[in-house]
KEZA-134645 format. One record per residue (C-alpha): residue number from 1; residue in one letter; x, y, z. Coordinates in Angstrom, 3 decimals, m for minus. Layout:
// KEZA-134645
{NUM,A,{X,Y,Z}}
...
END
This chain:
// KEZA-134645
{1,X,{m12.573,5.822,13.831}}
{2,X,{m11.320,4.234,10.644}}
{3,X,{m10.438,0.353,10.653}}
{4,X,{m7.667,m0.239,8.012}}
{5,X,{m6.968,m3.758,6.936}}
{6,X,{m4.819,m5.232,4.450}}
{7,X,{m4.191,m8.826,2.706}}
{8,X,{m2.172,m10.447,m0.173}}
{9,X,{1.449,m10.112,0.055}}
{10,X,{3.685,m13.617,0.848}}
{11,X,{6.765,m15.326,m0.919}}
{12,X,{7.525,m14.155,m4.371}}
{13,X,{10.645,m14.782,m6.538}}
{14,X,{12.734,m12.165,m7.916}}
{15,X,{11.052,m10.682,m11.383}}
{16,X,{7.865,m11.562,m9.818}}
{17,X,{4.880,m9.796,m9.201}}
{18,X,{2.379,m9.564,m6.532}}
{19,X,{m0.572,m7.892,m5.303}}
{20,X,{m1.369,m6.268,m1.783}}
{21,X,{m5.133,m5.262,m1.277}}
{22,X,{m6.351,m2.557,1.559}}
{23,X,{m9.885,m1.518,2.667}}
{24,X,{m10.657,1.065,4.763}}
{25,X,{m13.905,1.614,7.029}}
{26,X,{m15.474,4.998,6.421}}
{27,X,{m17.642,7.100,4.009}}
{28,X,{m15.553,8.009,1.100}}
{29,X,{m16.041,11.539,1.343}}
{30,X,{m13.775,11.425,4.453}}
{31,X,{m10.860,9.648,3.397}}
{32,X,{m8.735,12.332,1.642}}
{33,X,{m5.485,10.066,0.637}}
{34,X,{m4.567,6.513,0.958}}
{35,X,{m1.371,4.251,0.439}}
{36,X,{1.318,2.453,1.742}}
{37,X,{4.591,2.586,3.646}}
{38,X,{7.492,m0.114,4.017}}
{39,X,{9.480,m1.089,6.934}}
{40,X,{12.672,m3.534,6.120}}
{41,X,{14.544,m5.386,8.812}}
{42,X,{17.009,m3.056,10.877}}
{43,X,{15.158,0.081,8.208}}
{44,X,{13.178,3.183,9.102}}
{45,X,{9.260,3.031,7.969}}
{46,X,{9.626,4.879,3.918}}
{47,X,{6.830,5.925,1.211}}
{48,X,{5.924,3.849,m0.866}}
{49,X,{2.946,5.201,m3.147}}
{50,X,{m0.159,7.013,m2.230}}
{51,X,{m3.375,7.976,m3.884}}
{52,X,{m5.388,10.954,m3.541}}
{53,X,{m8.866,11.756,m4.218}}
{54,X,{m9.310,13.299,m7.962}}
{55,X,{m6.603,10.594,m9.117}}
{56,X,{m3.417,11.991,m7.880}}
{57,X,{m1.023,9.233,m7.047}}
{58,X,{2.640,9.805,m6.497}}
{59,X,{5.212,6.771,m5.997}}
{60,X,{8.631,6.543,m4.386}}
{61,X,{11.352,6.652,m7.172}}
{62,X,{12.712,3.327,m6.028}}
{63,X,{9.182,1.991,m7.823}}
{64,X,{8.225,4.250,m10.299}}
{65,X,{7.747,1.999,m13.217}}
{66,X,{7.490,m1.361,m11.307}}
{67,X,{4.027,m0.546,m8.369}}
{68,X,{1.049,1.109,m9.552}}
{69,X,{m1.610,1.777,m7.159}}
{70,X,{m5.399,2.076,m7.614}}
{71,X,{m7.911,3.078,m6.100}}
{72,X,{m11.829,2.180,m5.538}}
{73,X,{m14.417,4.031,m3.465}}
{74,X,{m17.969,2.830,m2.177}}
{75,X,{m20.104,3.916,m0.028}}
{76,X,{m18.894,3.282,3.428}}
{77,X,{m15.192,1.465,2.071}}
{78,X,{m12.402,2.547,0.388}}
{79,X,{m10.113,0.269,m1.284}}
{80,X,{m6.759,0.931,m2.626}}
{81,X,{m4.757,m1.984,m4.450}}
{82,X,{m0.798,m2.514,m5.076}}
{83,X,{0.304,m4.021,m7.822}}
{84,X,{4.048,m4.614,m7.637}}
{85,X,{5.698,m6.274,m10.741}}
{86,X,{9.451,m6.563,m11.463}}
{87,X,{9.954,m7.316,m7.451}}
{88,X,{13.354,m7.060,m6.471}}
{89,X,{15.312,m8.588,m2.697}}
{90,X,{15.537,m4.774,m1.770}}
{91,X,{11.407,m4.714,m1.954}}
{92,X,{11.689,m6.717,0.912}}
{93,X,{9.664,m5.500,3.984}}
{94,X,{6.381,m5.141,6.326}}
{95,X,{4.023,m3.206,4.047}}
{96,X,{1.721,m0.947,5.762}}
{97,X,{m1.306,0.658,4.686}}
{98,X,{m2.985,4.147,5.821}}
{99,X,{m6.253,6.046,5.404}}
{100,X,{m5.721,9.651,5.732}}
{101,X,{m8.867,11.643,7.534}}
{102,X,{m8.578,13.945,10.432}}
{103,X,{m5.461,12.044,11.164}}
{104,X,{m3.367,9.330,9.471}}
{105,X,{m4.951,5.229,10.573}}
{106,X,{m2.730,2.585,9.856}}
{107,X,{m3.121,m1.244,8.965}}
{108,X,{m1.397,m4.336,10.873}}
{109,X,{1.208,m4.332,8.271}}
{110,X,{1.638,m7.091,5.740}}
{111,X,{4.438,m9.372,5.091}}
{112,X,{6.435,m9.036,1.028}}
{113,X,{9.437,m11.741,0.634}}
{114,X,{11.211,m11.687,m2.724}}
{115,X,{13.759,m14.076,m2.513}}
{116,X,{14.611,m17.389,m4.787}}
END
């Protein structure tokens, strides 16, 4: 079993930037691929960015240029970050995080507003 949890997110205004933090339970080894999904109001769940072990990390094109993600692995926890600049209304949405092992285990989901 692999507990996913994410925090940061909130209110940000249009231009801004923000950060969204994830951790997942689990030795490193295990965890092939991590990232993060959006969900906007009345939308279906899309990609957002993901990062692979080795450094491969591949982004929607609706962020290329604006999110990078990174990604740090101890022990028993694996931690990929999201940092979102140049945050537009349309970035609007539940952001939720996954840890890819034997099968894909989500986060809660986090809440991104970018409105003025």
């Amino acid at each position: 079993q692999v507990e996913v949890v994410e925090s940061g997110g909130g209110l940000v205004e249009p231009g801004g930037s923000l950060s969204l933090s994830c951790s997942a339970s689990g030795n490193r080894l295990s965890i092939h691929g991590m990232g993060w999904f959006r969900q906007a109001p009345g939308k279906q769940r899309e990609f957002v960015a993901v990062h692979g072990r080795g450094g491969v990390t591949n982004y929607a094109d609706s962020v290329k240029g604006r999110f990078t993600i990174s990604r740090e692995d101890a022990e028993t926890t694996v931690t990929v970050s999201l940092q979102m600049g140049g945050l537009k209304p349309e970035d609007t949405a539940v952001y939720y995080c996954y840890a890819a092992r034997n099968k894909n285990y989500w986060g809660k989901g986090i809440q991104v507003t970018v409105s003025s």
